[in-house]
C-alpha positions in Angstrom: -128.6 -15.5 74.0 -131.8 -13.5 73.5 -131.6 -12.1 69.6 -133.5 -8.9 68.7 -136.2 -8.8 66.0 -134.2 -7.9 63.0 -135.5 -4.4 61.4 -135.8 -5.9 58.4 -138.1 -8.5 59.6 -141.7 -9.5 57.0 -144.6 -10.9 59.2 -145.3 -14.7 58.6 -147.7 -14.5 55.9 -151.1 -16.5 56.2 -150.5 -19.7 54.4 -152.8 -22.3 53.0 -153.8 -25.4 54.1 -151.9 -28.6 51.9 -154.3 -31.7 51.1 -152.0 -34.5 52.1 -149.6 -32.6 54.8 -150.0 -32.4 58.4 -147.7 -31.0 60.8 -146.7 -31.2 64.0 -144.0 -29.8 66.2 -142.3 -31.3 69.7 -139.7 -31.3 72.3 -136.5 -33.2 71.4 -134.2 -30.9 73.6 -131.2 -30.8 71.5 -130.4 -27.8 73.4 -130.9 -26.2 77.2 -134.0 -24.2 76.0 -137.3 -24.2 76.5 -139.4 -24.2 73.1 -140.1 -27.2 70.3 -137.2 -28.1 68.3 -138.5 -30.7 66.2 -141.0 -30.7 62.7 -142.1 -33.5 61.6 -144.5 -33.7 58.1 -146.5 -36.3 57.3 -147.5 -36.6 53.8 -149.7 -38.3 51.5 -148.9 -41.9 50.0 -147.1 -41.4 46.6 -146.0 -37.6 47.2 -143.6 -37.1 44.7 -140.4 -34.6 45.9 -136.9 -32.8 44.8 -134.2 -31.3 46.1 -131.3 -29.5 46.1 -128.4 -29.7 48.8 -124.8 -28.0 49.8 -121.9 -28.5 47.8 -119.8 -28.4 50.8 -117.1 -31.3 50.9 -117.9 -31.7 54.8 -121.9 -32.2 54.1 -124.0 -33.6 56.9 -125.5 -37.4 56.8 -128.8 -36.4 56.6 -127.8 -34.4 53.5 -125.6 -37.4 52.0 -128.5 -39.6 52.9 -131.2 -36.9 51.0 -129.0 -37.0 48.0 -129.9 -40.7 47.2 -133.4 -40.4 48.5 -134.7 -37.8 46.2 -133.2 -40.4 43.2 -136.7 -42.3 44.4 -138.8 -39.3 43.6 -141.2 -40.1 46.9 -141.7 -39.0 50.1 -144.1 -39.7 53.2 -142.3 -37.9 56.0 -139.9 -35.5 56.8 -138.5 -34.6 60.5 -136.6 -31.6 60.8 -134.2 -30.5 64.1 -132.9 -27.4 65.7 -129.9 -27.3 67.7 -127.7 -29.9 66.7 -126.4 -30.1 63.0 -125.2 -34.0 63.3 -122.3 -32.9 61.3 -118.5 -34.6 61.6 -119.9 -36.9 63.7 -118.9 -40.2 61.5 -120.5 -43.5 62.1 -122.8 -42.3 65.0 -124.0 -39.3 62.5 -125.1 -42.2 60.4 -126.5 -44.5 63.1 -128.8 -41.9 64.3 -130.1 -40.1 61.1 -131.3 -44.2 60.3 -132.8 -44.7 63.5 -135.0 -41.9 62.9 -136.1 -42.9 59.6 -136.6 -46.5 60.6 -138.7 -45.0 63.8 -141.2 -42.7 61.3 -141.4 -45.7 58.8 -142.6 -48.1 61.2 -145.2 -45.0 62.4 -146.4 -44.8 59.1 -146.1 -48.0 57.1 -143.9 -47.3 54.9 -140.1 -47.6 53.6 -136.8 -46.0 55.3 -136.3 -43.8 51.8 -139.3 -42.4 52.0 -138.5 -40.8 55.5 -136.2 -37.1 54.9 -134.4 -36.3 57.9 -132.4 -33.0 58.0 -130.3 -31.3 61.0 -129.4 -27.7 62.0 -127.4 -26.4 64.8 -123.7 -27.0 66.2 -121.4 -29.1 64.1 -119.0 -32.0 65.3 -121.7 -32.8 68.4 -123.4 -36.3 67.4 -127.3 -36.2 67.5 -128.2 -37.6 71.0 -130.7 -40.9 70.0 -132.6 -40.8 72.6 -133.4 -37.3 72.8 -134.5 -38.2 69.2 -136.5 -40.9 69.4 -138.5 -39.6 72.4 -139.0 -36.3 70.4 -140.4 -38.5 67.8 -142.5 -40.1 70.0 -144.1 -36.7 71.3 -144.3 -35.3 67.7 -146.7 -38.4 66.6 -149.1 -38.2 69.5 -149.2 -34.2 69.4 -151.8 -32.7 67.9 -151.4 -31.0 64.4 -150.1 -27.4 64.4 -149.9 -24.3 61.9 -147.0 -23.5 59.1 -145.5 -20.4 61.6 -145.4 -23.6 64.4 -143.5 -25.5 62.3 -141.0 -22.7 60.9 -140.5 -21.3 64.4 -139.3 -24.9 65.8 -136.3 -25.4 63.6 -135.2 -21.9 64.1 -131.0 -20.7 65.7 -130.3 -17.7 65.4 -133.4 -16.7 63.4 -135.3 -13.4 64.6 -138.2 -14.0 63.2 -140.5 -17.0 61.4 -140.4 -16.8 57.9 -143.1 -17.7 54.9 -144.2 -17.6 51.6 -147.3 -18.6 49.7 -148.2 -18.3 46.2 -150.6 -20.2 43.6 -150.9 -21.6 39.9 -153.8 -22.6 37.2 -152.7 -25.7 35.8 -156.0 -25.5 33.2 -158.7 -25.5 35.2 -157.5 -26.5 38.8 -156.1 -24.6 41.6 -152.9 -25.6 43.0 -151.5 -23.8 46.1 -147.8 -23.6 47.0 -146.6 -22.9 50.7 -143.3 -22.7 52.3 -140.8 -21.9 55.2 -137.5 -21.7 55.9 -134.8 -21.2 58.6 -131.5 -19.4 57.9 -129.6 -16.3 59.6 -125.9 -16.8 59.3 -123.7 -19.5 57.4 -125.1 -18.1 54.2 -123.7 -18.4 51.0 -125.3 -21.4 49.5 -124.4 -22.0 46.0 -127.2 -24.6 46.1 -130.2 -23.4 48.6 -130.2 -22.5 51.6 -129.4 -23.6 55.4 -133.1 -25.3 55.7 -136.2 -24.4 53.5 -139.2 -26.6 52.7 -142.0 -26.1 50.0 -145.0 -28.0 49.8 -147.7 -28.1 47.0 -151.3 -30.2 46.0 -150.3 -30.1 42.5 -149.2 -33.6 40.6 -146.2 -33.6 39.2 -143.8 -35.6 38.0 -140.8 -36.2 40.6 -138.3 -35.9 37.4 -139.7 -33.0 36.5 -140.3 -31.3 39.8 -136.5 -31.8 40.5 -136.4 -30.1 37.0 -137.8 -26.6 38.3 -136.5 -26.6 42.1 -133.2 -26.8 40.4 -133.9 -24.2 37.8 -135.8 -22.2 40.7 -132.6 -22.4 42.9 -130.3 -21.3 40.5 -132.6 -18.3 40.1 -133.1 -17.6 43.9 -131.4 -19.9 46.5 -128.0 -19.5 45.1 -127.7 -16.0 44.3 -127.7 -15.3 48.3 -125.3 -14.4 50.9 -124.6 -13.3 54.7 -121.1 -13.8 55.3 -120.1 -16.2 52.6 -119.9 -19.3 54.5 -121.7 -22.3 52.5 -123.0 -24.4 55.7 -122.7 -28.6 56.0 -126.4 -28.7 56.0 -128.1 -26.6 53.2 -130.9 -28.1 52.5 -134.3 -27.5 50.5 -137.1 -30.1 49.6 -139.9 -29.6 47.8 -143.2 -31.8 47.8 -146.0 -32.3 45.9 -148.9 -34.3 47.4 -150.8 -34.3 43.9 -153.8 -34.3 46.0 -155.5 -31.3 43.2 -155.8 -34.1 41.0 -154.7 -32.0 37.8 -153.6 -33.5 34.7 -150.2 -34.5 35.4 -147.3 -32.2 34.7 -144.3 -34.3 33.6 -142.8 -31.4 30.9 -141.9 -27.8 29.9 -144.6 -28.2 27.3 -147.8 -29.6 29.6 -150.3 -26.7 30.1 -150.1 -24.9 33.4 -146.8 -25.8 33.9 -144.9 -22.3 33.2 -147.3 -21.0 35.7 -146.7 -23.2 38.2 -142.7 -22.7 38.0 -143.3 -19.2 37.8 -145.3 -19.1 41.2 -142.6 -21.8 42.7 -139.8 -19.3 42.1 -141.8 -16.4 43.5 -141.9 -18.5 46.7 -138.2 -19.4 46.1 -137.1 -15.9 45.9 -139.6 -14.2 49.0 -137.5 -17.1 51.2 -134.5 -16.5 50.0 -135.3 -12.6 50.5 -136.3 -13.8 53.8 -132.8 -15.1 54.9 -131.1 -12.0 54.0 -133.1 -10.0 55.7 -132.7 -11.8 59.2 -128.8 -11.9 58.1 -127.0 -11.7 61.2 -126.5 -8.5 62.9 -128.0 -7.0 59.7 -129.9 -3.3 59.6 -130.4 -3.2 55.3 -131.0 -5.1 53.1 -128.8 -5.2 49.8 -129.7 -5.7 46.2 -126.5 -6.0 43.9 -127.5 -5.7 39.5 -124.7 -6.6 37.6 -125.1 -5.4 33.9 -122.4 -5.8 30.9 -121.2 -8.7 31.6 -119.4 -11.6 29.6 -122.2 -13.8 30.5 -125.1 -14.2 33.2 -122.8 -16.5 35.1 -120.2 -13.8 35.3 -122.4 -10.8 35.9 -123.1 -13.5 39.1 -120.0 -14.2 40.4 -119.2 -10.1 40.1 -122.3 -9.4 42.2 -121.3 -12.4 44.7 -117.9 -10.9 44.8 -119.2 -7.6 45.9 -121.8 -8.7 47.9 -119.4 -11.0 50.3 -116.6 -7.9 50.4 -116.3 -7.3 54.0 -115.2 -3.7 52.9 -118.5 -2.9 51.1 -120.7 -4.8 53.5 -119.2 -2.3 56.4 -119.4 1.0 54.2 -123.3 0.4 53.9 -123.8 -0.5 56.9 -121.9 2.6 57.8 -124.0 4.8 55.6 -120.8 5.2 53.7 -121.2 6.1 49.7 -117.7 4.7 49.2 -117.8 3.1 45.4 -114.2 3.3 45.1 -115.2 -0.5 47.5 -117.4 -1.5 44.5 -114.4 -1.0 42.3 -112.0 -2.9 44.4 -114.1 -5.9 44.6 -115.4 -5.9 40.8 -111.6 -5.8 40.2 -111.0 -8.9 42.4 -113.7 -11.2 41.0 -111.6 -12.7 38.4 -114.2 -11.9 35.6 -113.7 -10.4 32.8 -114.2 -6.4 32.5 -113.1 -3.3 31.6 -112.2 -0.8 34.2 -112.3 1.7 31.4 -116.0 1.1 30.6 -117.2 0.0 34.8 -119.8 2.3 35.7 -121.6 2.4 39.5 -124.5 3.6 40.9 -126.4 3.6 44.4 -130.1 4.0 44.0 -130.7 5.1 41.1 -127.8 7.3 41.0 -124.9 7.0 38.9 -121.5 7.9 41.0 -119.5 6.8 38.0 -119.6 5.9 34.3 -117.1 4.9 32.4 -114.4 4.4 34.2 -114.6 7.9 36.3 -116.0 9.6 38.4 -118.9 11.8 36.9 -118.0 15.8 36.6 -120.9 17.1 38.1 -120.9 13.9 40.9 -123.5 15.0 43.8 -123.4 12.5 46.8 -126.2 14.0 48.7 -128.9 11.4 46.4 -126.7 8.4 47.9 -126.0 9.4 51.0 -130.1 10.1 51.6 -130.2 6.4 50.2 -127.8 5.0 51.7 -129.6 6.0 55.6 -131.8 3.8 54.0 -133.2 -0.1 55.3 -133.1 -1.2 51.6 -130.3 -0.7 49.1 -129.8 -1.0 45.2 -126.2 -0.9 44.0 -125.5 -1.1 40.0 -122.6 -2.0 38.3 -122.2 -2.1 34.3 -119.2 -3.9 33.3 -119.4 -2.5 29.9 -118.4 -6.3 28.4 -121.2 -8.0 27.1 -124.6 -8.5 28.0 -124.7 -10.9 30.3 -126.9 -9.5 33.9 -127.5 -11.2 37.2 -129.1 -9.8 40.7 -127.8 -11.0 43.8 -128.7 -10.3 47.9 -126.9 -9.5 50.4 -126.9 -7.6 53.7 -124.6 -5.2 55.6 -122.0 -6.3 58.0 -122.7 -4.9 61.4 -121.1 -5.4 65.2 -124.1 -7.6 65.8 -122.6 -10.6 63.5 -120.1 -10.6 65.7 -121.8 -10.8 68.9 -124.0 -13.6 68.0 -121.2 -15.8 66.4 -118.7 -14.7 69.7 -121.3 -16.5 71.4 -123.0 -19.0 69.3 -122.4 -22.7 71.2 -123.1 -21.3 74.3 
């Protein structure tokens, strides 16, 4: 099925060139189409890398497999695929997520662990092995390619390639960050998200880098959501070539490091912006502040509770200034508050405070807002002060017309 550009779609950003990664894409043909479906990275010797996977209970191999990998700390390849998740597919799921990393090893001298292998696409279908071993074939022999190449050839249901740079001093050298990511649908990661990769010159520490992606993904990656459905796949790596040759960061307290966190969770946060916005079927974009809470974990769980309400999703996407919505779900959360003290707003506009409506309550503000792309709702909980910001998108008839017809 042929999927519109989402409105809310960011061009792919011009990203820099890694010392120590190459790309390159190829045809595995997981799938009856006609386009590259397969990323394989080859990094520098001694790359250090982190990670952060799905909590799902049904997780993938490759993502059961990544879990004891990043315990290593170092990476010299990764080989991502579209089109088939390799999920509930027992031994066989297994047999052919080690065949590929014993295949890229061989290519590049170096041991099975090192090799990350990570699947996205229909679940319960076993990955085909020789579909993947000749589309790792192709990918070593093809010529290099660009970041937009490699985002756009582990894409589904994606509309649009997504991207995100950003840099950091660490004293007197330069380090540059670039990433991509895939993800439409299946969103609510409480972890990361679907597929997302980040790659950096800086050296680091693998302790430590695992340190910040985790601290970054709390902050970013898990305060996400399409349609609350945490996939068997999430995945994102980050790696660090160390090829800038900085002093070493290994701690909170080595200089340059708050910078470089700070420009790895602006690159966190654009992707995971990025995802929302190609939700599926979505027309705006959602931004939920929770404020007054018991604690910054609750003002989250609030915000993921409104954010994933079906009945709130449909009344923006509706254009629909219905807060009595934003009540019901704050109510449902299981967190504490005070319905006596709640107050909501859209935009900028208060609709109620304290617990009722306001006297002199004008809509008109909202409902301009609301025929908005981009939406801000506020909640006070009038508790505590714990805060969170979460992002969601609206529910629309497209999210069902491209899951109706998803494995075909």
């Amino acid at each position: 099925m042929e999927l519109e550009r989402s409105p809310l779609a960011r061009p792919f950003p011009h990203l820099p060139k890694i010392d120590g990664v190459t790309l390159r894409v190829a045809r595995a043909q997981y799938k009856s189409w006609d386009r590259c479906d397969l990323t394989l990275a080859e990094l520098a010797p001694e790359t250090a890398v982190a990670g952060v996977f799905t909590r799902s209970a049904c997780a993938s191999r490759e993502v059961e497999i990544g879990r004891e990998q990043v315990k290593l700390g170092r990476a010299r390849a990764l080989v991502v695929n579209a089109g088939n998740s390799n999920a509930f597919t027992g031994y066989r799921g297994r047999e052919a997520v080690e065949a590929i990393m014993a295949q890229v090893a061989g290519a590049f001298d170096c041991q099975p662990s090192e090799v990350f292998v990570s699947s996205t696409g229909v679940i319960g279908v076993p990955l085909p092995k020789d579909k993947a071993k000749a589309g790792i074939e192709a990918a070593l022999i093809a010529e290099p390619c660009g970041w937009e190449d490699a985002a756009r050839a582990i894409g589904t249901t994606d509309t649009f390639t997504k991207g995100k740079t950003a840099s950091a001093l660490l004293g007197a050298t330069r380090t540059e960050l670039a990433g991509f990511i895939k993800g439409s649908g299946m969103i609510a990661p409480d972890m990361a998200t679907m597929l997302g990769y980040i790659f950096t010159d800086a050296l680091i520490e693998p302790g430590f880098l695992q340190e910040m992606l985790s601290k970054a993904s709390e902050a970013s990656f898990s305060c996400i959501t399409v349609d609350s459905d945490t996939s068997t796949s999430d995945t994102v790596l980050l790696f660090a070539t160390g090829k800038a040759e900085n002093a070493p960061l290994a701690s909170w307290g080595d200089a340059g490091a708050d910078a470089f966190y700070a420009a790895l969770l602006e690159v966190c946060r654009e992707l995971a912006h990025l995802v929302v916005r190609d939700g599926e079927g979505a027309q705006k974009f959602i931004e939920i502040a929770v404020a007054g809470a018991d604690s910054d974990s609750s003002a989250r769980r609030v915000g993921l509770a409104i954010a994933n309400s079906p009945l709130v999703k449909t009344a923006i996407a509706g254009g629909d200034a219905n807060w009595g919505r934003v009540v019901m779900a704050v109510g449902k959360a299981g967190e504490p508050a005070d319905r006596d003290k709640l107050s909501i707003g859209f935009g900028g506009t208060w609709a109620a405070k304290d617990g009722q409506p306001l006297p002199d309550y004008d809509e008109a503000p909202i409902a301009r807002h609301l025929e908005g792309r981009d939406i801000r709702i506020d909640v006070d909980l009038g508790v505590g002060d714990g805060c969170a910001t979460v992002w969601t998108c609206d529910l629309t008839h497209g999210y069902i017309s491209i899951n109706a017809d998803y494995r075909s």
